[in-house]
C-alpha positions in Angstrom: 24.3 6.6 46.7 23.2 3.2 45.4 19.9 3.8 46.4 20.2 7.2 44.9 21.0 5.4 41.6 17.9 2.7 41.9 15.4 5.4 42.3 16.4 7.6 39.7 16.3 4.4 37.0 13.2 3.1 38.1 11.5 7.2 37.5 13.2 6.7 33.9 11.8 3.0 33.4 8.3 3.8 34.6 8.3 7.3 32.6 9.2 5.2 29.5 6.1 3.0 30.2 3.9 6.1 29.9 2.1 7.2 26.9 3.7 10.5 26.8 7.1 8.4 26.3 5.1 6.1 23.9 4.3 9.5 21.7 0.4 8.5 22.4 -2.6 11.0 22.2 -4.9 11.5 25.3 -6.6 14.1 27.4 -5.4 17.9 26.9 -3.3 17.7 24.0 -3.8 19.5 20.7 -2.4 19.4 17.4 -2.7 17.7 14.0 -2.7 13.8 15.6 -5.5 14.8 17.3 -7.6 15.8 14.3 -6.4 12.4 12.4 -7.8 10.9 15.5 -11.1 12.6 15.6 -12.1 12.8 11.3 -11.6 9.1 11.7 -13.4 8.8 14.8 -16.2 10.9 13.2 -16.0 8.8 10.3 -16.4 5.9 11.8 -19.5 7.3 13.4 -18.3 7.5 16.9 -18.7 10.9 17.5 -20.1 13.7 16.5 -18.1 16.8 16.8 -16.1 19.3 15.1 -12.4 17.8 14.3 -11.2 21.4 16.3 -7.5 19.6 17.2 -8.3 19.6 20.6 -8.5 16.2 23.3 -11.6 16.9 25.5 -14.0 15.4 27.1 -16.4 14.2 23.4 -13.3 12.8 22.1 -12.5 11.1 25.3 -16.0 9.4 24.8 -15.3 8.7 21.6 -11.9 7.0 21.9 -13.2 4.8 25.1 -16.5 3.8 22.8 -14.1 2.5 20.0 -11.6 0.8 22.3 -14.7 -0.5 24.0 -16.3 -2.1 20.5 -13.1 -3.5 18.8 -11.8 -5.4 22.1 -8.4 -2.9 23.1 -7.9 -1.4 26.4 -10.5 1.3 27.1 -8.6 3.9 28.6 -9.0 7.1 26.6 -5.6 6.8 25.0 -4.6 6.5 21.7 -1.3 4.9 21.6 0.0 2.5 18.8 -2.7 -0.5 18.9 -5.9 2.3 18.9 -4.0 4.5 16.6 -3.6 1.2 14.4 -7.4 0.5 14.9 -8.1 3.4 13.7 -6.0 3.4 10.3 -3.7 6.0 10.9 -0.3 6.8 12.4 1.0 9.1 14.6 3.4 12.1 14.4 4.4 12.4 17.9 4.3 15.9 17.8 0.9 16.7 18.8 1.3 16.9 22.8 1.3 19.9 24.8 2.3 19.1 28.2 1.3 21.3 31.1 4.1 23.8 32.5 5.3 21.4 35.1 9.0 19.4 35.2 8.6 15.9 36.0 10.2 16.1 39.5 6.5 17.9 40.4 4.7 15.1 37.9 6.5 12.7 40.1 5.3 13.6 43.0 2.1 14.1 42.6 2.4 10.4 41.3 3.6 8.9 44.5 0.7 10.7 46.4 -1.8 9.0 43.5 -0.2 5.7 44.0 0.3 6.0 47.8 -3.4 7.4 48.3 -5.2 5.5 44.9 -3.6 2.3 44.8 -6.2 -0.2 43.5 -8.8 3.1 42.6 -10.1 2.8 39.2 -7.9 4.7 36.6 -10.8 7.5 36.8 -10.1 7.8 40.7 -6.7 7.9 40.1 -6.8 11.3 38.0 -9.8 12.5 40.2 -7.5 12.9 43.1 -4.2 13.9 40.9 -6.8 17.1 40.2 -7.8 17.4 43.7 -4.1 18.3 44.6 -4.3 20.7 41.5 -7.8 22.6 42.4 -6.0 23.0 46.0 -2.7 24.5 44.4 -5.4 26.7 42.8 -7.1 27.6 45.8 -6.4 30.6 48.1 -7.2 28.6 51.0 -4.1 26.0 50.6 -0.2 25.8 49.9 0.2 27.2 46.2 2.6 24.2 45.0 2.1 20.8 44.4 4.9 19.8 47.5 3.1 22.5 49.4 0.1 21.2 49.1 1.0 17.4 49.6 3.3 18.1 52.8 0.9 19.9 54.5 0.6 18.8 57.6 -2.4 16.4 57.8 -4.0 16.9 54.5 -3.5 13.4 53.1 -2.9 9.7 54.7 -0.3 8.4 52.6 1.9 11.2 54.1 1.8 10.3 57.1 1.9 6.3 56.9 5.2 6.9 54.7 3.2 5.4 51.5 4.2 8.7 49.7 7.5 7.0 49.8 6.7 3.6 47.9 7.3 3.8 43.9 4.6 5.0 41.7 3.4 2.9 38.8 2.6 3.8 35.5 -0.5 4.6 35.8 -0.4 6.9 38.6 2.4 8.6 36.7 0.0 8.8 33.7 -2.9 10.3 35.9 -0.7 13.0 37.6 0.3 13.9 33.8 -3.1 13.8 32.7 -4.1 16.0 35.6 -1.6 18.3 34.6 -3.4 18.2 31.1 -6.6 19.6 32.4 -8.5 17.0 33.2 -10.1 17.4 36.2 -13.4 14.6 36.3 -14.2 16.1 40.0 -15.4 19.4 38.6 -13.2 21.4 41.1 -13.4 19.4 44.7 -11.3 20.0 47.2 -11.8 16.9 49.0 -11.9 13.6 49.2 -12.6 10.4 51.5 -13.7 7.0 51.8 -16.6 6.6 53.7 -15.9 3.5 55.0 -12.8 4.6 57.1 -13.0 8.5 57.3 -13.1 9.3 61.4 -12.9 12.7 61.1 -16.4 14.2 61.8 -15.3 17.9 59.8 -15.0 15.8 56.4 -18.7 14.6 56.6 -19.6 17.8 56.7 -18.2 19.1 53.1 -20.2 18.9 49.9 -20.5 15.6 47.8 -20.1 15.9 44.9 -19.7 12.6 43.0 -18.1 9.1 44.2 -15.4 7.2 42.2 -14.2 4.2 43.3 -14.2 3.9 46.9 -13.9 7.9 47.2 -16.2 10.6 47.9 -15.2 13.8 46.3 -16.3 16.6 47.9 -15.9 20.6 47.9 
């Protein structure tokens, strides 16, 4: 029971770390913050775009570029310090978070953190979606568990790494995963190169390579 207990605080303490908690802006949401974000964005002359309300990819570019020149963290999300940057404040009310609960936002964020651990932030959504484009996929389990617990389909799994306590930032990719954002254009697969053994994954696709992983269809 105690252990119970310990694991359901830690999911609220790292949840609170997230910028959904914080009220930020990032990838997939929609709504007046969002078009603060990008008139001043477009104002400043870091992107070029209609102000539509909408957090895709050319306003992803555009917040990274600004973080980028005035010295914040450059990871695509506008929380207090960016929006602060920037000049304006935020409502809170702009997200629109996919139709997911956050026991299957959890999960997926174990499998990030058990399988992405030390992956750049990018990798870390890239194989988030990867678990989504399967769900998707008439050839696979059609939930997230499903797809996970399949037997074989992912490392962490099976060394009991699923188990360990995801950070913040795997429970921030799974969530922007669930957003939309899906940088592997719709792979199936994945693998590092330097330790895959199985001789059927060299045979799939390539795609692109983030991190240490090749993402492959």
């Amino acid at each position: 029971m105690k252990k119970a207990w310990a694991a359901l605080f830690a999911l609220i303490w790292l949840l609170c770390l997230t910028p959904f908690a914080q009220g930020a802006v990032s990838w997939g949401d929609q709504g007046d913050d969002v078009i603060k974000i990008q008139q001043r964005l477009r104002q400043y002359g870091y992107m070029t775009g209609a102000a539509d309300g909408v957090f895709g990819q050319e306003t992803y570019n555009a917040v990274v570029y600004f973080q980028r020149k005035n010295g914040l963290r450059a990871d695509g999300v506008v929380g207090p310090a960016t929006a602060a940057a920037l000049g304006i404040s935020l409502s809170g009310g702009s997200r629109t978070a996919a139709s997911a609960t956050e026991s299957e936002i959890y999960t997926l964020a174990r499998l990030v953190h058990g399988e992405a651990r030390g992956e750049p932030y990018l990798g870390k959504v890239a194989v988030a979606a990867v678990v989504l484009n399967r769900v998707r996929s008439a050839s696979f389990p059609n939930t997230i568990s499903g797809v996970i617990y399949q037997a074989g389909a992912f490392d962490c799994v099976a060394d009991g790494q699923i188990n360990l306590t995801p950070d913040s930032d795997s429970i921030r990719a799974a969530r922007d995963a669930m957003n939309g954002w899906d940088p592997t254009g719709g792979c199936l697969y994945y693998y590092n190169p330097s330790t895959a053994t199985n001789a059927w994954i060299w045979s799939r696709e390539v795609r692109l390579t983030i991190g240490d992983h090749a993402f492959a269809v």
